[in-house]
C-alpha positions in Angstrom: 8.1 66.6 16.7 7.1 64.8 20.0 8.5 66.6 23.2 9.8 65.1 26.1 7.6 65.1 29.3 8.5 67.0 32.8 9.0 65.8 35.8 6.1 66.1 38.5 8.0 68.4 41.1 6.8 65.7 44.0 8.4 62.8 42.2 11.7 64.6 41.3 11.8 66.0 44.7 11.2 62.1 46.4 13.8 60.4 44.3 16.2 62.9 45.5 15.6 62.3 48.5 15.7 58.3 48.1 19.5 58.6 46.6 20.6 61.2 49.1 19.5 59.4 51.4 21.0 55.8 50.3 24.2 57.8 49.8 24.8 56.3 46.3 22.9 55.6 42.9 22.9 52.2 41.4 24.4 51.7 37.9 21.4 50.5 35.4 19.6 48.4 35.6 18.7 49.1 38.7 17.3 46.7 41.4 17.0 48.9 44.8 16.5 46.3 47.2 19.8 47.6 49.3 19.3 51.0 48.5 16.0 51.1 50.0 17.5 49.1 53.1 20.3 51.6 53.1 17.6 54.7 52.7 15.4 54.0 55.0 14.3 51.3 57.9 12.7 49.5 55.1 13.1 45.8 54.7 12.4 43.1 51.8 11.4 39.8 51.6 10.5 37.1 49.0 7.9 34.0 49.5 7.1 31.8 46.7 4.1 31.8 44.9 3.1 35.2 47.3 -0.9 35.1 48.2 -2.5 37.4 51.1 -3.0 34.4 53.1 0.5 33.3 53.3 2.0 37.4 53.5 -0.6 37.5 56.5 0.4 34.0 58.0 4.6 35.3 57.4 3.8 38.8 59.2 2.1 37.0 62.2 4.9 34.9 62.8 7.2 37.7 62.8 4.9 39.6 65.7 3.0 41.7 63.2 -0.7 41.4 63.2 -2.7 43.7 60.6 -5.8 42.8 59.3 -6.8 43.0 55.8 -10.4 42.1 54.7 -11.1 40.1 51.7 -10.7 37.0 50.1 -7.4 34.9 49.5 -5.6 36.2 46.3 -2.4 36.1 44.4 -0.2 38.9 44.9 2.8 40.3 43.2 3.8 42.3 46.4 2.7 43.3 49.8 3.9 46.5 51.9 3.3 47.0 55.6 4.3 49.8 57.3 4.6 51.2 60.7 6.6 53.1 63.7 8.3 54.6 60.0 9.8 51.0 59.1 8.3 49.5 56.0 8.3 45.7 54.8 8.1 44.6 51.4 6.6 41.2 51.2 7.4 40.3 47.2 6.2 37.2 44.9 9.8 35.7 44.4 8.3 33.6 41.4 8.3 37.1 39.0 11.3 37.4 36.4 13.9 40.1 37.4 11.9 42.9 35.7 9.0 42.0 37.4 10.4 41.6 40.7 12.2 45.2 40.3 9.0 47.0 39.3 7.0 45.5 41.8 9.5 46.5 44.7 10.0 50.0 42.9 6.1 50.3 42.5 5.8 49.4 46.7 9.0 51.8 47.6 7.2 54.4 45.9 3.7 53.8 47.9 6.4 53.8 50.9 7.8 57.1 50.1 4.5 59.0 48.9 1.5 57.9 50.9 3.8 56.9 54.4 6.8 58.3 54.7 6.2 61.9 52.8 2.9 62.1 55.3 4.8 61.1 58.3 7.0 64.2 57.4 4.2 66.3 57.2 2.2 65.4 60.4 5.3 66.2 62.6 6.2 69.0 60.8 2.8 70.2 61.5 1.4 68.9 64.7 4.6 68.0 66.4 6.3 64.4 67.2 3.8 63.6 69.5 1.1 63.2 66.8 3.3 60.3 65.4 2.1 58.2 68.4 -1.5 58.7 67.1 -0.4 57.4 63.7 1.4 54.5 65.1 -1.8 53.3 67.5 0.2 54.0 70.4 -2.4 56.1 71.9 -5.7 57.5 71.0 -5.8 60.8 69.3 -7.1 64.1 71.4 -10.0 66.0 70.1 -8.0 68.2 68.2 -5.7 65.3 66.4 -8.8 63.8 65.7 -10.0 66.8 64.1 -6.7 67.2 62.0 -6.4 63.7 61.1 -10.2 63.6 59.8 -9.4 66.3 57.7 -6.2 65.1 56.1 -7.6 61.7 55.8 -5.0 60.3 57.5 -4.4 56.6 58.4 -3.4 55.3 61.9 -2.2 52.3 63.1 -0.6 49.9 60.2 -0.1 51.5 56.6 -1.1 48.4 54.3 -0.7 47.8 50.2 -1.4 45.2 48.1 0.2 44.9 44.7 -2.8 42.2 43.7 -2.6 40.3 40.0 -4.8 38.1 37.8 -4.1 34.8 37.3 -1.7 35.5 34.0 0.2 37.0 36.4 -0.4 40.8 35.1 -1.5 43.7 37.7 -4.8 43.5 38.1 -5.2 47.4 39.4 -2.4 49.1 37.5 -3.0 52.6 36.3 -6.5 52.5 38.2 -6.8 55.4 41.3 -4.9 58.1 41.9 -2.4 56.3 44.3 -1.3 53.7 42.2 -0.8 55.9 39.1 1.3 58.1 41.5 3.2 55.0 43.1 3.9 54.0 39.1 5.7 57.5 37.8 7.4 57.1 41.1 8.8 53.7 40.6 9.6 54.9 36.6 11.5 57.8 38.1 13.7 55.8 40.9 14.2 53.2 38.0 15.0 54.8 34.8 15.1 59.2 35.8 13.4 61.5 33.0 16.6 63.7 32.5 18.8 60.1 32.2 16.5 58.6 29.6 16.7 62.0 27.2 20.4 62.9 28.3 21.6 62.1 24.5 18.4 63.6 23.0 14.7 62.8 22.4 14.8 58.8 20.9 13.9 58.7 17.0 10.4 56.5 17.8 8.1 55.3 20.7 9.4 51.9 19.7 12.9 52.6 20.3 12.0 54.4 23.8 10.5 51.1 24.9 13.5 49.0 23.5 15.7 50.9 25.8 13.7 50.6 28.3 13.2 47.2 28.5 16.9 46.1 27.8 19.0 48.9 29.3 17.0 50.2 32.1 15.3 46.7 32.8 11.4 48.0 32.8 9.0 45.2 32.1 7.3 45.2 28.6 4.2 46.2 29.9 5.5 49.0 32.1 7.7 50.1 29.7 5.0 50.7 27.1 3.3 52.7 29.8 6.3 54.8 31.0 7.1 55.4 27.2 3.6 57.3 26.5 4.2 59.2 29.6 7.8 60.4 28.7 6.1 60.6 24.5 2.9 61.2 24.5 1.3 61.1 21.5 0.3 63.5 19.0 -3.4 64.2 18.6 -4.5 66.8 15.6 -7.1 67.9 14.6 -9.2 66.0 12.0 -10.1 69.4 10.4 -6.3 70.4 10.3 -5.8 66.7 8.5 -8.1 67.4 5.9 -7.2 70.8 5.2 -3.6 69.8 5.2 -4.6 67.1 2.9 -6.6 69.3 0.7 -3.8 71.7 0.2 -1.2 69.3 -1.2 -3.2 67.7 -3.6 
């Protein structure tokens, strides 16, 4: 039979983190928008009919310029981060699935790719090198150095949740980051060891029932998160005809 999936270690150890640091879990389904406040110096915010435009036009009028490149487009969520607060900017047209997977799936870019790497670069090159990140100051030779070899960003961390015109995620599951961002988000939202705590369920199909209705996962997403937690089966044409040979 199929066997449940681990954990990545990263994505356990971050969703810890999240709840310890919210000081409480959320009963199911879960919709983390004051657990993240309560977590973390993170904020989140909903504009109708969310475009880049308009989440650009909102963040200037709050004192926050960043500049993104590119063309006008929809958006199911934006994320802007710096000085270790992050603002989620979310389409407050979606359904309630929608709307808690897209802020899950931007807490999770949060977490990972700016608050995890904050960690690290003080832990490594000392408080100080947090002014680089933030554009406070231009980096010395040597933070130069380090930061050209970790790849890191400075100045504003920015992330687009972007989505076709039917309204699905136009860059789901494509890049390392987002498929990161995604397990993350399936983690804080319906936890590995909670989903099989009564035993592995009897089909794929009833794994995405739950899900959907108890855990609150969009179809789409859950369907996803299911063949993660279930992947399939492959065997061996040879073993199938062999197999098929010997029982006739």
């Amino acid at each position: 039979g199929k066997q449940p999936v681990s954990i990545p270690l990263w994505a356990a150890e971050l969703a810890r983190v999240f709840w310890a640091r919210a000081r409480r879990t959320e009963p199911y389904p879960r919709t983390l928008r004051w657990s993240s406040c309560r977590a973390f110096r993170f904020s989140v915010f909903l504009l109708p009919e969310l475009n880049l435009r308009d989440a650009m036009e909102w963040l200037k009028k709050c004192g926050i310029v960043c500049e993104v490149q590119g063309q006008d487009r929809l958006l199911k969520a934006c994320l802007v981060a710096r000085w270790g607060h992050g603002i989620a900017i979310l389409d407050g047209d979606q359904g309630d699935d929608e709307l808690r997977f897209s802020l899950a799936h931007e807490i999770a870019h949060f977490l990972k790719d700016y608050w995890f790497l904050r960690q690290q670069i003080c832990k490594r090159m000392g408080p100080a090198a947090l002014e680089v990140l933030d554009g406070e100051r231009s980096p010395t030779p040597d933070e130069r150095l380090h930061a050209l070899l970790r790849g890191v960003p400075l100045g504003f961390h920015v992330h687009l949740m972007e989505r076709g015109q039917d309204g699905t995620v136009t860059s789901a599951s494509t890049g390392e980051a987002q498929d990161n961002a995604d397990r993350l988000a399936y983690e804080l939202l319906a936890p590995a060891n909670h989903v099989f705590a009564d035993g592995s369920p009897p089909s794929n199909r009833a794994l995405i029932e739950t899900l959907r209705v108890f855990y609150g996962l969009p179809r789409l997403q859950a369907a996803r998160y299911a063949r993660i937690l279930l992947p399939p089966v492959h065997t061996d044409p040879l073993i199938l005809r062999l197999k098929n040979l010997a029982s006739m």
